[in-house]
C-alpha positions as CSV (number, residue, x, y, z in Angstrom):
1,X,-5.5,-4.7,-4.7
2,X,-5.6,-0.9,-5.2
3,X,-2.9,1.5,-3.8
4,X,-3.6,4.8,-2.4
5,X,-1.3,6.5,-4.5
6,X,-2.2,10.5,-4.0
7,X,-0.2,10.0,-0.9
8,X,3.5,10.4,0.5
9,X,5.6,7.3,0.8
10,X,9.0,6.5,1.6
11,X,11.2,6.2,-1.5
12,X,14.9,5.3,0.6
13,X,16.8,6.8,3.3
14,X,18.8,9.8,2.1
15,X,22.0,8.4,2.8
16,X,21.2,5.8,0.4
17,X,20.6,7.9,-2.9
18,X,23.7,9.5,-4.6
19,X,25.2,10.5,-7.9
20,X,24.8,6.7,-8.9
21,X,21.5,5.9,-10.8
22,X,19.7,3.5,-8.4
23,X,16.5,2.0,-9.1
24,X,13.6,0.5,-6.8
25,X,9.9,-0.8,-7.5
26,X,7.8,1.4,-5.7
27,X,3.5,0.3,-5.3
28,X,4.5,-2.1,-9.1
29,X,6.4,1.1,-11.1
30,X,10.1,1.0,-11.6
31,X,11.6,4.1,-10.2
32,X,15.0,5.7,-10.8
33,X,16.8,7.9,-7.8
34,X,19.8,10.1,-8.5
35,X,21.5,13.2,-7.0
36,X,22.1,16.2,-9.4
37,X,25.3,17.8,-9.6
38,X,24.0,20.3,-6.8
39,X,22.8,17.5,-4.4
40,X,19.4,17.4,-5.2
41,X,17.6,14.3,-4.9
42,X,14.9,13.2,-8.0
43,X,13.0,10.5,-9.0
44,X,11.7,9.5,-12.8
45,X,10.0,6.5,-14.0
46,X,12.8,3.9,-14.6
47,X,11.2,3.3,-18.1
48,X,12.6,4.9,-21.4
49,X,9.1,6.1,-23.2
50,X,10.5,4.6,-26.6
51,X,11.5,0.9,-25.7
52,X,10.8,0.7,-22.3
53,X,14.6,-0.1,-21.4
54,X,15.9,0.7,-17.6
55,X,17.8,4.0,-17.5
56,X,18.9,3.1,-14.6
57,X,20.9,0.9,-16.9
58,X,22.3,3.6,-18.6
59,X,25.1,6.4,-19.2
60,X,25.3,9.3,-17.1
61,X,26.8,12.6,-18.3
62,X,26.5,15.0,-16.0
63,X,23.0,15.5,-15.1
64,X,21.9,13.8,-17.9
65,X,20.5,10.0,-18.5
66,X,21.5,8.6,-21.3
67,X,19.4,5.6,-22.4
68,X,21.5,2.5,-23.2
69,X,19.8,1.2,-25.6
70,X,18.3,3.7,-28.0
71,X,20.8,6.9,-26.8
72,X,17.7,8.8,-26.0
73,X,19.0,11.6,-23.5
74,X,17.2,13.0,-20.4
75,X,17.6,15.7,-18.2
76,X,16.6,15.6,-14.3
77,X,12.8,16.7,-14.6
78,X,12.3,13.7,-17.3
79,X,12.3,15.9,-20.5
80,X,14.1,14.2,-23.5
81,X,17.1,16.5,-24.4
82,X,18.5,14.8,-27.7
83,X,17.4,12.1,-30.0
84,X,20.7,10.9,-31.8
85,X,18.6,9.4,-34.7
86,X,17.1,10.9,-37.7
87,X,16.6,14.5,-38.2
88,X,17.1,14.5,-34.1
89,X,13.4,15.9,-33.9
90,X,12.5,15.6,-30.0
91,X,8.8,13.3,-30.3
92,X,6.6,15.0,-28.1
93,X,6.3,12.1,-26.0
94,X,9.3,11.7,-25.9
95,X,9.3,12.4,-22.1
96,X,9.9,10.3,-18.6
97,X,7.2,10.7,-15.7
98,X,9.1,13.0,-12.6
99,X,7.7,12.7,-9.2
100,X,7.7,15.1,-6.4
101,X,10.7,13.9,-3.9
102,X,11.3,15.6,-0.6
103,X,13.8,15.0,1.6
104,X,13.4,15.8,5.3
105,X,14.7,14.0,8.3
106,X,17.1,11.8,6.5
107,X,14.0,10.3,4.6
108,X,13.3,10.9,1.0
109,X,9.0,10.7,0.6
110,X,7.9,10.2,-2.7
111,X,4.5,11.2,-3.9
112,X,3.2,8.4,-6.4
113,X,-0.3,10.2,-7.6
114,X,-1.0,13.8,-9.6
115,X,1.7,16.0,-9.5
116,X,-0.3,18.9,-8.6
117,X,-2.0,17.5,-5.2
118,X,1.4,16.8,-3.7
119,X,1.1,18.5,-0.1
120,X,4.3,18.5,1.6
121,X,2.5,19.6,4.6
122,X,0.9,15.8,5.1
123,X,4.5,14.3,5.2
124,X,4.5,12.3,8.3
125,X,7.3,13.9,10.9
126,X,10.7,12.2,12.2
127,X,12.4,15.2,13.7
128,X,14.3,13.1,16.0
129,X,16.0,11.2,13.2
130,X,18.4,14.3,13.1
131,X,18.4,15.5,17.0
132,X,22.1,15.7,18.1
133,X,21.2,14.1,21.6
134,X,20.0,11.1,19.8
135,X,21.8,8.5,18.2
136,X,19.9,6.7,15.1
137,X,20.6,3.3,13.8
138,X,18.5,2.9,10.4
139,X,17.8,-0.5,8.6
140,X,15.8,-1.4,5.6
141,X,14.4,-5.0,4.3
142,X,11.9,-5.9,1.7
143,X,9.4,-8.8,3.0
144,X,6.8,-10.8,0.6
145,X,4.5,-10.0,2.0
146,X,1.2,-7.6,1.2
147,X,2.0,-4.4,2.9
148,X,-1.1,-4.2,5.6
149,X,0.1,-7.7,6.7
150,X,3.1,-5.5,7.4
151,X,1.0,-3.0,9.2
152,X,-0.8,-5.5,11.2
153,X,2.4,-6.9,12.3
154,X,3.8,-3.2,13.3
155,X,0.4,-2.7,15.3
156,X,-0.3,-5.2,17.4
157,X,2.5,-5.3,19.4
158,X,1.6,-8.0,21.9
159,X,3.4,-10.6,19.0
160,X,6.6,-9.8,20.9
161,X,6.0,-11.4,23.9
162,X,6.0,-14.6,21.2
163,X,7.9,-14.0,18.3
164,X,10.1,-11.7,20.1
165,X,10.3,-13.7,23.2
166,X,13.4,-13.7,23.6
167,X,14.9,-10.5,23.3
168,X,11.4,-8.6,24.4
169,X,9.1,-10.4,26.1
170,X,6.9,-8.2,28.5
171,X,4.0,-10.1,30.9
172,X,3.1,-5.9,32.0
173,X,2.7,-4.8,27.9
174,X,-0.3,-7.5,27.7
175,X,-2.5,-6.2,30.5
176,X,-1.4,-2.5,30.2
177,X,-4.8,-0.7,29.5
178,X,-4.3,0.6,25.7
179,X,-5.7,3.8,25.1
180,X,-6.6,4.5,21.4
181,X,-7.5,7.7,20.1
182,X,-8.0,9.2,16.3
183,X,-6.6,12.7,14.8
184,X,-8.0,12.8,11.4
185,X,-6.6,9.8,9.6
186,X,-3.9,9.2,11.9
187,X,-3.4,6.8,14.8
188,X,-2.7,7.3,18.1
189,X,-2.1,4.8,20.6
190,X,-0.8,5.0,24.0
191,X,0.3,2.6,27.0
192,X,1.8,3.2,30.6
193,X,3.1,0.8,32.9
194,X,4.1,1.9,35.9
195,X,5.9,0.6,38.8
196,X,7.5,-2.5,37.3
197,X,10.4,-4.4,36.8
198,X,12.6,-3.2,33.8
199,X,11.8,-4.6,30.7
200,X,14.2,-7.0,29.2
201,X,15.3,-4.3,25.9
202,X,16.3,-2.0,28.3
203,X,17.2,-3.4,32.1
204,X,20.6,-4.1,30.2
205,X,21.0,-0.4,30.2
206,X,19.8,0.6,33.3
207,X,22.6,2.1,35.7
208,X,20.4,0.1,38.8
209,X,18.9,-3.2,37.9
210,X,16.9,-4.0,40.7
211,X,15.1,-0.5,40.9
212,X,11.2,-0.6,39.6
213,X,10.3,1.5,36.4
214,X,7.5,3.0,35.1
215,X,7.4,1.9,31.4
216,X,5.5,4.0,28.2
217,X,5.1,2.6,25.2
218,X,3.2,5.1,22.7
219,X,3.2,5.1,19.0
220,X,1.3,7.1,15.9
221,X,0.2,5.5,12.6
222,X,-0.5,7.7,9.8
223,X,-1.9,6.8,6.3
224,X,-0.4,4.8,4.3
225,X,2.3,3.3,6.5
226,X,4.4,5.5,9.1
227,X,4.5,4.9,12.6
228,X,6.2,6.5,15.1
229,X,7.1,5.2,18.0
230,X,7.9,6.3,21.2
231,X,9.3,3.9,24.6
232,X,11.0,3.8,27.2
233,X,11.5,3.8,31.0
234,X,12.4,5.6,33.8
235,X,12.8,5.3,37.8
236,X,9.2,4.5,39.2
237,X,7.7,8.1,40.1
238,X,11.0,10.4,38.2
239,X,10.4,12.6,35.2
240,X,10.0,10.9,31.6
241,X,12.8,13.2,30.9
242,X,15.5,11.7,33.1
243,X,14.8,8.1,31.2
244,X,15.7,6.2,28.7
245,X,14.1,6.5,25.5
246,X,13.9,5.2,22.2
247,X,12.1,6.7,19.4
248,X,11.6,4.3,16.7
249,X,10.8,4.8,13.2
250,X,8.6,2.4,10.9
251,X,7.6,3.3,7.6
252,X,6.4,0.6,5.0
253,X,6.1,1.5,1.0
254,X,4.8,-1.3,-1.4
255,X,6.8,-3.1,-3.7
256,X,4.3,-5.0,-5.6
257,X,1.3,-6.3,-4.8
258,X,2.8,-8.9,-2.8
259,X,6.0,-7.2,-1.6
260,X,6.8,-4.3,0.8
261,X,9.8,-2.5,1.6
262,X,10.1,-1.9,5.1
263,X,12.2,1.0,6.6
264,X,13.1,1.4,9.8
265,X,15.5,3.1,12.5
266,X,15.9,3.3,16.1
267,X,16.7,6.9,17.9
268,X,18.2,6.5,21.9
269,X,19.1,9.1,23.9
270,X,21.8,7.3,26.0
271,X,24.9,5.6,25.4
272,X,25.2,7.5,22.4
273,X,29.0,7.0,21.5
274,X,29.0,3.6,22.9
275,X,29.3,1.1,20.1
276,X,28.6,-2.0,21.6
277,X,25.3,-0.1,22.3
278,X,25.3,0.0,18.8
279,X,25.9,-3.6,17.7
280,X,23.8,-5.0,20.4
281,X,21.0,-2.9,18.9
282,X,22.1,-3.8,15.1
283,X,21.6,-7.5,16.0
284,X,18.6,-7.3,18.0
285,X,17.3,-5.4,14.0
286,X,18.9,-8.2,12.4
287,X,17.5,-10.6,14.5
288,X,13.8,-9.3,15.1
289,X,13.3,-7.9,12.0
290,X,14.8,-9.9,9.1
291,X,15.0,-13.2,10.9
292,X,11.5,-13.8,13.1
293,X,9.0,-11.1,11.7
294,X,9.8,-11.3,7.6
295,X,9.9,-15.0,7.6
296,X,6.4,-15.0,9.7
297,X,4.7,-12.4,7.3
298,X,6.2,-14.5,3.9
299,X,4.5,-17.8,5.5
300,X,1.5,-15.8,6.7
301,X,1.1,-14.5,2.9
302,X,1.6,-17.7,1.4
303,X,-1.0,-19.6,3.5
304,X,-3.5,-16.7,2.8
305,X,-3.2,-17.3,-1.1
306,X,-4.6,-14.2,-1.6
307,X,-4.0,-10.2,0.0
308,X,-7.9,-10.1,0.9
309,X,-7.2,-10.9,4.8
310,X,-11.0,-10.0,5.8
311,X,-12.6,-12.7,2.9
312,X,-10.9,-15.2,4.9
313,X,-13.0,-14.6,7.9
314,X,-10.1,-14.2,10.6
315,X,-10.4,-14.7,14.2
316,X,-10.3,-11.2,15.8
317,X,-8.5,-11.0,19.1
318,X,-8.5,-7.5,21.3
319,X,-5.0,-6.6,20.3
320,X,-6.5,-6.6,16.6
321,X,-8.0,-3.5,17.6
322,X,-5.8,-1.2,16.3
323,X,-4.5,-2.8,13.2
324,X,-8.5,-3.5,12.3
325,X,-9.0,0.5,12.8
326,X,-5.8,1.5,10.4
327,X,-7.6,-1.1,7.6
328,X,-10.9,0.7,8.1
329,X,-8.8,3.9,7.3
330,X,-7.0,2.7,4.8
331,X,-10.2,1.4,3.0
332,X,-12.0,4.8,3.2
333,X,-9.4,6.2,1.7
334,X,-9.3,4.0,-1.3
335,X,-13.4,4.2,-1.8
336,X,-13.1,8.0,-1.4
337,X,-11.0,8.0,-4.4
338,X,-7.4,8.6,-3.6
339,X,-6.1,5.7,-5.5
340,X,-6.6,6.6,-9.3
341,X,-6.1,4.1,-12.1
342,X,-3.1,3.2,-12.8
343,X,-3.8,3.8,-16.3
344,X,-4.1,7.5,-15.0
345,X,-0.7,7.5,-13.4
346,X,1.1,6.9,-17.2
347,X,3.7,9.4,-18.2
């Protein structure tokens, strides 16, 4: 299966790339992260151009990448500085691909395609990731799995009332009227429950238990695979401002073909120095995440046998809906030619 690759994904969360050379497979390529001395952030191909070895294996002086088998030597934009052997004659290929990296929100996005159609107006936005009056609680796991079995998963919600069951399930979210709407690629879909009990996530936190909410649960997918979500509740008839609200982040970047790295985070606006809060929400990550949706996905990928959902003529239920529209988008987008070659993508 193709990639669209002239597109922004998510290479890490910020925090998570320093000085230390770290490498991560991002849609099948080997890529190396790494601070510079002034704190930027950039990203070559984790592939020495003579042998093929992991720099990310190798020396660093200063800003420079020393290769540890060979010695070849490479500054931060992926231009060989110094070949130790011979005549030291620099072979003009002697060069390592450098992608665009942005960092913005506490997310680095890497653009995987041709250089020059990198748009850092497309990157998806998380603004609330650094809002003082929320508190974020970021995660990350990789899942084998193909990565729109990852995006079904993140858009049909009603598998929580069963896979989650126990930490989220919801009888109001499956008969809430889901209103679906499309702004240019993206995805934007939108429920409201009002005037019910307190949903299970968050009648822990509410100051009056027995007091009806009204409930929203809204979210926005865009291309490739970042969604945005937006939920919470507040006293039946007050202000969505005096609720409680958490603003979720989900973004999913391919591994391989049949592995995606999954990032995610969770922004509330209450409770935020309270650190059972914290660990309550930690475990419900650990829990939901790692232990009930990535073991589903990995058996739901290995009784498939293959990453071509659609040629094993699936049953289509009405919470499909949106997950079916975001694989119609993500197909167009392939057939319209935003996924070049690999060959093409060679340093």
């Amino acid at each position: 299966m193709a990639f669209i690759r002239n597109a922004w994904y998510m290479a890490g969360w910020a925090a998570d790339v320093t000085e230390k050379c770290m490498s991560r497979m991002l849609l099948g390529e080997p890529v190396l992260m790494y601070r510079l001395a002034g704190g930027k952030a950039v990203a070559l191909s984790d592939r020495c151009p003579h042998r093929f070895a992991p720099l990310s294996k190798g020396n660093r002086d200063g800003d420079i990448i020393e290769c540890f088998y060979h010695g070849l030597r490479f500054d931060g934009s992926g231009a060989c500085v110094k070949n130790p052997h011979g005549d030291g004659r620099i072979p003009p290929n002697a060069k390592v691909r450098s992608y665009p990296l942005v960092e913005r929100d506490t997310i680095l996005w890497i653009w995987m395609g041709e250089a020059e159609r990198a748009d850092e107006t497309c990157i998806p936005e998380f603004k609330f990731l650094s809002d003082p009056g929320y508190r974020a609680l970021t995660g990350m796991n990789t899942v084998g799995a193909y990565y729109e079995l990852v995006t079904d998963n993140l858009l049909d919600l009603s598998h929580i009332n069963f896979l989650h069951a126990a930490y989220q399930k919801n009888d109001d979210l499956m008969t809430a009227e889901n209103r679906i709407t499309q702004d240019g690629d993206a995805l934007v879909s939108k429920r409201w429950m009002p005037d019910i009990m307190g949903p299970m996530f968050y009648r822990q936190h509410l100051k009056d238990k027995t007091k009806r909410v009204d409930y929203w649960l809204n979210s926005r997918w865009d291309p490739p695979g970042s969604m945005s979500l937006d939920v919470g509740v507040t006293y039946a008839g007050e202000p969505v401002e005096k609720g409680l609200r958490g603003l979720g982040t989900h973004v999913i970047t391919p591994e391989t073909e049949r592995s995606t790295h999954y990032f995610y985070a969770l922004a509330r606006n209450h409770d935020l120095d309270n650190a059972k809060v914290d660990a309550s929400i930690r475990e419900w990550q650990r829990v939901g995440f790692k232990e009930q949706d990535q073991p589903m996905l990995e058996d739901v990928q290995r009784n498939m046998g293959t990453t071509d959902l659609m040629s094993l003529n699936p049953v289509i239920l009405q919470p499909d809906n949106l997950a079916m529209r975001a694989r119609r988008v993500i197909l167009r987008l392939l057939q319209e030619g935003k996924a070049p070659p690999r060959d093409g993508d060679a340093a």
